[in-house]
C-alpha positions in Angstrom: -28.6 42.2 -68.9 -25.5 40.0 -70.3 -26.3 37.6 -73.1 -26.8 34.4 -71.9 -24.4 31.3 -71.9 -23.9 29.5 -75.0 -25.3 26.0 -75.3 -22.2 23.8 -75.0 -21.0 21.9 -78.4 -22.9 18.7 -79.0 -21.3 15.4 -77.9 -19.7 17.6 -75.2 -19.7 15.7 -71.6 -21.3 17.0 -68.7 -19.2 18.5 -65.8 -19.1 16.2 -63.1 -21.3 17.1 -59.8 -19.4 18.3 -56.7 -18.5 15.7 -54.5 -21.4 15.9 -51.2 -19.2 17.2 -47.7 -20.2 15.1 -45.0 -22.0 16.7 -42.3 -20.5 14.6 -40.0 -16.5 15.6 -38.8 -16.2 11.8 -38.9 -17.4 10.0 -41.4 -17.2 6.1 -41.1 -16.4 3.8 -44.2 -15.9 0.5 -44.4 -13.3 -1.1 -42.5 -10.9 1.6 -40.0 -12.7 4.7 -39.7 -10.3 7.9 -40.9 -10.6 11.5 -40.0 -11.7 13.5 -43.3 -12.3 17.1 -42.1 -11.3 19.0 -38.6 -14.4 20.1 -36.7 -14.9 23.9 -38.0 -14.8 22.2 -41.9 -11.5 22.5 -42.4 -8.8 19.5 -42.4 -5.4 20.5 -40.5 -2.2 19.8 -42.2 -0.4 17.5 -41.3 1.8 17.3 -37.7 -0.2 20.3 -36.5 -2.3 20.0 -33.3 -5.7 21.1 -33.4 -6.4 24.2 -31.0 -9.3 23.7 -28.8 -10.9 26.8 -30.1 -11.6 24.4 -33.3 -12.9 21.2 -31.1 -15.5 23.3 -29.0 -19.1 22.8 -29.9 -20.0 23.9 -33.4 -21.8 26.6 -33.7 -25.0 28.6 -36.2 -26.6 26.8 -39.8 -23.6 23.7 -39.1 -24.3 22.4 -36.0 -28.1 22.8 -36.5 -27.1 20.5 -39.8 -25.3 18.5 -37.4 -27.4 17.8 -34.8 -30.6 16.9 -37.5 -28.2 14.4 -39.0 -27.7 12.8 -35.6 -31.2 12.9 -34.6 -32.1 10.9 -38.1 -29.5 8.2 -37.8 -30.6 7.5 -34.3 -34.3 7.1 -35.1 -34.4 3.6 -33.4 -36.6 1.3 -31.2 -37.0 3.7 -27.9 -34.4 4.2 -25.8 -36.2 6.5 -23.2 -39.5 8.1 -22.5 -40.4 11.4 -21.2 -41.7 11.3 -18.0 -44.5 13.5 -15.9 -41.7 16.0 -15.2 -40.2 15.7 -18.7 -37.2 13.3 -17.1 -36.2 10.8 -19.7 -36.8 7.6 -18.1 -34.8 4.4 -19.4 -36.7 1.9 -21.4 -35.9 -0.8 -23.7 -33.4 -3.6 -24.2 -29.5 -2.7 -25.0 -28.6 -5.4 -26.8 -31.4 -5.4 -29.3 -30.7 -1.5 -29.6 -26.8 -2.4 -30.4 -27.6 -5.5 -32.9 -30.6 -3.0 -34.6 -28.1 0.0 -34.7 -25.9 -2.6 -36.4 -27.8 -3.6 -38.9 -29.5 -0.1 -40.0 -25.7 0.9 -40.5 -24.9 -2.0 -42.4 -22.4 -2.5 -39.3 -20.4 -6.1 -38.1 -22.0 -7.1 -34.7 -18.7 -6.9 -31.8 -19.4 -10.2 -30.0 -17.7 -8.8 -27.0 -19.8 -5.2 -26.6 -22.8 -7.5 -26.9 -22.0 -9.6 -24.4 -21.3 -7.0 -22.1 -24.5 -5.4 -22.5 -26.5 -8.5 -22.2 -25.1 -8.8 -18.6 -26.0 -5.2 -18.2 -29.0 -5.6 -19.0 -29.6 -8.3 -16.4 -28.5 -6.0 -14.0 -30.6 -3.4 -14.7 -33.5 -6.2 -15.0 -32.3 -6.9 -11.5 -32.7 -3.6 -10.2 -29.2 -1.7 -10.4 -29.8 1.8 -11.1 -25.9 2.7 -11.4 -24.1 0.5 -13.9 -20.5 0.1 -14.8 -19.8 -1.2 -18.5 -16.4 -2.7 -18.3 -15.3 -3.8 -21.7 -11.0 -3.8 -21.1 -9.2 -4.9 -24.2 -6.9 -7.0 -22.4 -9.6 -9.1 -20.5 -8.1 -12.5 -19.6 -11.5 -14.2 -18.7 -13.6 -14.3 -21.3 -12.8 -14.1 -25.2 -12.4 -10.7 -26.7 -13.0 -8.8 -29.5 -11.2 -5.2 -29.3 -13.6 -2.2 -29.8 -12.4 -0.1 -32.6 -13.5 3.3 -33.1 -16.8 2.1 -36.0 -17.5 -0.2 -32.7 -16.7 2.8 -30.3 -19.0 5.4 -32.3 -22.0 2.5 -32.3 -21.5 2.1 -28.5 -22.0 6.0 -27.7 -24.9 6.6 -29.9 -26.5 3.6 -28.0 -25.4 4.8 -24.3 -25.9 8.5 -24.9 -29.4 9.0 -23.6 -29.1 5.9 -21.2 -29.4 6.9 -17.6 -28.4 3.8 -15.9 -24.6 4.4 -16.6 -21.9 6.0 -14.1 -19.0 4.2 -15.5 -16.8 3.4 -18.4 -14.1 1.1 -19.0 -12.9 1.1 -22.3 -9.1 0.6 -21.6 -6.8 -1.4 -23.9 -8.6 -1.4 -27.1 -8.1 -0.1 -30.4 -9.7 3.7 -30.2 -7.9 5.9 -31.9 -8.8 9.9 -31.7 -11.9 9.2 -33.9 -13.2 7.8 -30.7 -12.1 10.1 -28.5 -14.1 12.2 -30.6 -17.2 10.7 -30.0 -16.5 10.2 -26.1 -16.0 13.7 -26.1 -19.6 13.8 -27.9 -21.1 11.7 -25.6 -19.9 13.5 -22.0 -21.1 16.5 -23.7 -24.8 15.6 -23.7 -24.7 12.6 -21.1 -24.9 14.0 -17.5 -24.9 10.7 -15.5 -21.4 9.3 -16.3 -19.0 9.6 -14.2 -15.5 7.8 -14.8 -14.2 7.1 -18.0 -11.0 4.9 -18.6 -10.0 5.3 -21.8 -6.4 3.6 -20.6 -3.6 2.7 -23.6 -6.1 3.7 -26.4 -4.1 5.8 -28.5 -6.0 8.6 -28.5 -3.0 10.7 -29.3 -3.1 14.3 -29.0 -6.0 15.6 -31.6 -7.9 12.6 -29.0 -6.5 14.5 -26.1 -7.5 18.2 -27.4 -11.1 16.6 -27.8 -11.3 15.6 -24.5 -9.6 18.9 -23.0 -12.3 21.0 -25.0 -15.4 18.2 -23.3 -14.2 19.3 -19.8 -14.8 23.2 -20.8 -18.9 22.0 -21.0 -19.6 18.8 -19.2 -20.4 19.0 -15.3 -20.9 15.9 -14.4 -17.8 13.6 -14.5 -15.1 12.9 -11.7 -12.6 11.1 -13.3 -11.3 10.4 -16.3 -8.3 8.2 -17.3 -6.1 8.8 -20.4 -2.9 7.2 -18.6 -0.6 5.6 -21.7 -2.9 7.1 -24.6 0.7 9.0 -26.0 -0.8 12.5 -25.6 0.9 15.5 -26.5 2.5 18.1 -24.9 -0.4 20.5 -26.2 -3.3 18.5 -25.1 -1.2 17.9 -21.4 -1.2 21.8 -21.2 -4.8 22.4 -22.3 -5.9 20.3 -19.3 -4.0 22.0 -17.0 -5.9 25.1 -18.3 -9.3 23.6 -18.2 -8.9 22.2 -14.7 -8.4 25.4 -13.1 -11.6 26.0 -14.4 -13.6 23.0 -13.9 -14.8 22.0 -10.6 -16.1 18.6 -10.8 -13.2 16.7 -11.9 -11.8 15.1 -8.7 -9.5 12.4 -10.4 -7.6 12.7 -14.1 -4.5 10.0 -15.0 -2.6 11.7 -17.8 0.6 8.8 -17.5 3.4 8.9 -20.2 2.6 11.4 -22.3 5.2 11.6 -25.6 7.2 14.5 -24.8 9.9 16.5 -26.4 12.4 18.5 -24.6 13.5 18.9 -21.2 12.4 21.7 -20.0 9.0 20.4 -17.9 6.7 22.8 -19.5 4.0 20.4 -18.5 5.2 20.3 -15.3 5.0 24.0 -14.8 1.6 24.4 -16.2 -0.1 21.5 -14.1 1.7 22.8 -10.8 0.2 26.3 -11.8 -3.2 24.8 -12.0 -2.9 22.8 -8.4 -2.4 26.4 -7.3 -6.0 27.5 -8.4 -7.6 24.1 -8.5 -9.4 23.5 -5.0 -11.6 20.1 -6.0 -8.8 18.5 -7.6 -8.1 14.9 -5.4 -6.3 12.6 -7.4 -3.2 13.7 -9.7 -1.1 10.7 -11.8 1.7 12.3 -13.5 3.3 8.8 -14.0 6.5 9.3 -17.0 6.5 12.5 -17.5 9.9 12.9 -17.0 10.0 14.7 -14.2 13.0 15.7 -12.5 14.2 18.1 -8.7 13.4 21.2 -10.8 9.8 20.2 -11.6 9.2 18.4 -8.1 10.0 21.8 -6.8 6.9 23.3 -8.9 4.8 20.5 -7.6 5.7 21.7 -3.9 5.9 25.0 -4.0 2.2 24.5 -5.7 1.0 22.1 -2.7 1.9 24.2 0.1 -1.1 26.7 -1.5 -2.8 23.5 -2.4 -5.6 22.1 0.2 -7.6 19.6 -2.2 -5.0 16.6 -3.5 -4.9 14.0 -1.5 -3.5 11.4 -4.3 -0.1 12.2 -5.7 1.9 9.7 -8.1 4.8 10.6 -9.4 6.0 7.4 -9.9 8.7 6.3 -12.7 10.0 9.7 -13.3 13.5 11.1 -12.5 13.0 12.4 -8.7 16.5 11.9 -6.5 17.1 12.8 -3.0 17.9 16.1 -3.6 13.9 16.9 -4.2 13.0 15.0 -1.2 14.0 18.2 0.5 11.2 19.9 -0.9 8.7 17.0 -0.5 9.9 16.7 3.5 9.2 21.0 4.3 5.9 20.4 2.0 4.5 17.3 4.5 5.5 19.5 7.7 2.5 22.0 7.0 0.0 19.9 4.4 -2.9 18.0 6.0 -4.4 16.7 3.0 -2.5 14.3 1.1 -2.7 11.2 1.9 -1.4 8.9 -0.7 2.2 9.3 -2.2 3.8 7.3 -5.1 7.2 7.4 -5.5 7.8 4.2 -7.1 10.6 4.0 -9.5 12.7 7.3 -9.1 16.5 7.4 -7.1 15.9 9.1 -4.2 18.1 6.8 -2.2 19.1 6.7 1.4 19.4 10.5 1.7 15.7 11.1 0.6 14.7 8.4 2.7 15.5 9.7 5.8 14.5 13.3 5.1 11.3 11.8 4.8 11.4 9.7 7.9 12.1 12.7 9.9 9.4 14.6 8.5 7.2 11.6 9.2 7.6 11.3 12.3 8.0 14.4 14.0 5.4 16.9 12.1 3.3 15.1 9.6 0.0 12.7 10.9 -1.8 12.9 7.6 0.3 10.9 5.1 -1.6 7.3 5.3 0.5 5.7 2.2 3.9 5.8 1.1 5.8 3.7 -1.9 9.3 3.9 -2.8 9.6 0.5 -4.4 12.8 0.5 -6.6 14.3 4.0 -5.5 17.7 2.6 -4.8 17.7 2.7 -1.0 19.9 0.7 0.8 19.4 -1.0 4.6 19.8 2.6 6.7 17.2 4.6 4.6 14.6 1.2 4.8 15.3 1.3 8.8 14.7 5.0 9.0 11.7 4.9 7.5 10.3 1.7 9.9 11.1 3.7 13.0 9.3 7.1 11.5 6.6 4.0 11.4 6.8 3.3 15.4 6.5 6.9 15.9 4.2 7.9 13.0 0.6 5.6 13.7 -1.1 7.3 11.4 1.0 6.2 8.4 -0.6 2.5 8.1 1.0 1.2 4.4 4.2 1.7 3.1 5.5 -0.5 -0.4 9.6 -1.2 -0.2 10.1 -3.9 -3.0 13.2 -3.4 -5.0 15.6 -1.5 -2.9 18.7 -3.2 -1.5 17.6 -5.2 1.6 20.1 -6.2 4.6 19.8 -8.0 7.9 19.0 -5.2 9.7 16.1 -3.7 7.4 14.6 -7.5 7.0 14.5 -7.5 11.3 13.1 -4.2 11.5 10.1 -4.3 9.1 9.6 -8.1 10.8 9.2 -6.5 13.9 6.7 -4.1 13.1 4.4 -6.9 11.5 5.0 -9.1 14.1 4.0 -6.4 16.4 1.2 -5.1 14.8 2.1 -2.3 14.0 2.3 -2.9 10.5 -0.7 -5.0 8.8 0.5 -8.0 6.6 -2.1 -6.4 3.9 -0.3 -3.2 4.2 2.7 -3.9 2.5 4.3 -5.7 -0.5 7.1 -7.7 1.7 6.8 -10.7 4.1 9.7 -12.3 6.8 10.9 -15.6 6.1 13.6 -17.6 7.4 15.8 -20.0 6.2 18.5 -21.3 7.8 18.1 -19.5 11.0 18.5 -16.2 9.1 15.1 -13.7 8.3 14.7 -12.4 4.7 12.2 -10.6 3.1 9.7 -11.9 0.1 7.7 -9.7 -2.5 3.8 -10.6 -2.0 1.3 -8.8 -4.6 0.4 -5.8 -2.4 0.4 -2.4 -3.7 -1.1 0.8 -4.7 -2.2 0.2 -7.9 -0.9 -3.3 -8.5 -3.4 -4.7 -10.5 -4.7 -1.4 -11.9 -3.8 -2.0 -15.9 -4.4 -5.8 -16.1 -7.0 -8.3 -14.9 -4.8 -11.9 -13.4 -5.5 -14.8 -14.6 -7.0 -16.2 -11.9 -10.2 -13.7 -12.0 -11.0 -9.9 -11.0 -9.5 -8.9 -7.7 -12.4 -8.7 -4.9 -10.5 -6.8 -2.0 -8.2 -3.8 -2.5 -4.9 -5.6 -0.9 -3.2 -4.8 -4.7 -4.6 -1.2 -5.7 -4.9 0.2 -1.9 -4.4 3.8 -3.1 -7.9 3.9 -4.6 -9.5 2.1 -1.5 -7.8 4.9 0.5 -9.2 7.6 -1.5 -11.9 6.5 -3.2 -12.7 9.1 -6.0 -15.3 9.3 -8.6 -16.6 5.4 -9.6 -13.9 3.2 -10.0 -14.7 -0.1 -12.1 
């Protein structure tokens, strides 16, 4: 046996303890909460993306550690009850479960969540056993208070055993990843949700990677939102992976991404996963930058493809020449039934290969927009007589193109006829000095989909008519 240590020499000072490791991934502090250690107890250096290998469920002695710690910080009044069958059964009050949660954390009360909740509680007072929190950071009615991530992390611990809940609208606040991370959390062990809008929350792509590695566990959601959240071209390509998996997801919004380079690697690897994916119905690929080479991945991908019925590819870099592709891809697909093509160039040559597509071999296309794609009079007129021909094809959105005499007579003439429903389109004849013009009315697929007007919420679906068309997962 070795001697043993000397004493040390008087007046020396004690070494200092080890500073304690949070056993939470997150830890919260006062003010903005900051990410202090990558799940797997490691932090990543800086600019690198977190795999989801390292954002999968924790595993062995730290996610036992894990799990105790969450168990003892949510030791509040009852949230639910086991019933006969060992159901939990929802009990309790939200609001005081939110303001008590506060104040055992030592946390600032968010006027705005607790107002929401106080109306959901009356509903579920009032007998609604499916509730939709909508809590949009860019509310115009009421006064708001944007949810941070502290706010964010308080919410979920509050909702996560809560079985009255299918939907989430958290869009336009000020989550960062920290709260992606406890959305992720909270999908993980919550099986009744089902749409999340986590819209212009910038999640970034650590926020994104958390998500991506939820969808690899959770069985219960059908759609979830992360359009404008600037993911990366990583977490983009891990849910294209997971989705080929997954077979409850019905509707995901992953609009402008930040990506680098021009090659459409995104593009590639979500048009390989519409080849495997069969529940898939909804698809926004909104700024991704797409151009003829990756449309011609997305087709050659829907003519094996018999699930999506949604496709936006709006505000991307689509010209005529990949109408080509889209035209022989609607002679032989009977599913899709929406298609946004606002804001590309594909001008009067991809106009009328569409139109004659559309009226000789497609009848399943119900919804077309090409607002702002350069198209001039003969390209507007060819697609109102694929309209006469076509009577399946019920809404079609023109605003922005170049409008002559002859296009404002012929689109006249179909609503004046009938044929074409004042509600199902954004333009509407006028006449003015003996000569008929066209003006813009607030019609659309998806018009007021990111902001609330002024005037209140919008009660018929005349401005997003893609949803009402196909109506996947909850929408708010």
């Amino acid at each position: 046996m070795g001697r043993p240590a000397p004493p040390p020499p008087r007046g020396a000072k004690k070494p200092p303890p080890p500073p304690e490791q949070p056993q939470d991934p997150y830890e919260f502090r006062t003010g903005e909460p900051r990410l202090l250690q990558a799940p797997g107890g490691t932090a990543p250096p800086a600019g690198r993306v977190v795999p989801i290998a390292m954002v999968t469920p924790l595993s062995g002695s730290r996610a036992t550690s894990m799990q105790s710690r969450e168990e003892q910080t949510t030791t509040l009044a009852p949230t639910s009850t086991q019933g006969s069958e060992g159901v939990l059964e929802p009990v309790g009050i939200l609001q005081e479960q939110y303001q008590s949660l506060c104040l055992k954390k030592s946390k600032r009360v968010n006027s705005y969540i607790l107002h929401i909740l106080q109306e959901a509680d009356e509903k579920i007072q009032n007998g609604e056993d499916r509730v939709t929190l909508n809590i949009p950071g860019n509310n115009r009615l009421i006064p708001v208070e944007k949810v941070t991530g502290e706010d964010f992390w308080l919410l979920c611990r509050v909702l996560r055993k809560n079985l009255n809940f299918q939907g989430l609208d958290m869009r336009y606040n000020s989550i960062s990843d920290v709260g992606a991370y406890y959305a992720s959390k909270l999908l993980q062990k919550n099986k009744t949700l089902k749409y999340l809008r986590m819209t212009g929350n910038k999640i970034e792509n650590e926020g994104g990677m958390f998500f991506a590695a939820m969808l690899q566990i959770n069985s219960s959601l059908e759609k979830l939102d992360l359009g404008d959240c600037d993911l990366g071209m990583q977490s983009v390509i891990a849910f294209a992976t997971v989705l080929t998996q997954n077979q409850t997801v019905m509707g995901i919004n992953i609009n402008r991404p930040v990506l680098y380079g021009e090659q459409e690697e995104s593009t590639v690897h979500l048009s390989n996963m519409l080849k495997e994916n069969y529940h898939l119905a909804e698809l926004h690929v909104c700024k991704h930058g797409i151009t003829n080479y990756g449309m011609k991945y997305l087709c050659d991908a829907l003519f094996l493809n018999s699930s999506l019925r949604y496709l936006d590819v709006s505000c991307n870099r689509i010209t005529q020449d990949a109408m080509v592709f889209l035209a022989d891809v609607l002679k032989t697909n009977t599913t899709l039934e929406v298609i946004d093509l606002s804001f590309n160039r594909i001008e009067n040559a991809g106009a009328n290969y569409l139109s004659k597509t559309l009226a000789s071999h497609n009848r399943s296309l119900k919804a077309l927009s090409v607002v702002s794609n350069n198209i001039r009079g003969k390209g507007l007129v060819d697609l109102s007589q694929a309209m006469q021909e076509n009577l399946v094809l019920s809404n079609i959105y023109i605003w922005g193109n170049k409008f002559d005499e002859a296009t404002c007579v012929a689109y006249s003439d179909l609503i004046q006829t009938g044929r074409l429903q004042p509600d199902n389109t954004d333009v509407k004849p006028f006449v003015v000095d003996g000569r008929l013009y066209l003006a813009e009315i607030s019609n659309g697929l998806k018009k007021h989909y990111y902001w609330t007007p002024t005037y209140g919420e919008i009660s018929n679906d005349l401005a997003n008519a893609g949803f009402a068309l196909v109506p996947v997962g909850q929408q708010p």
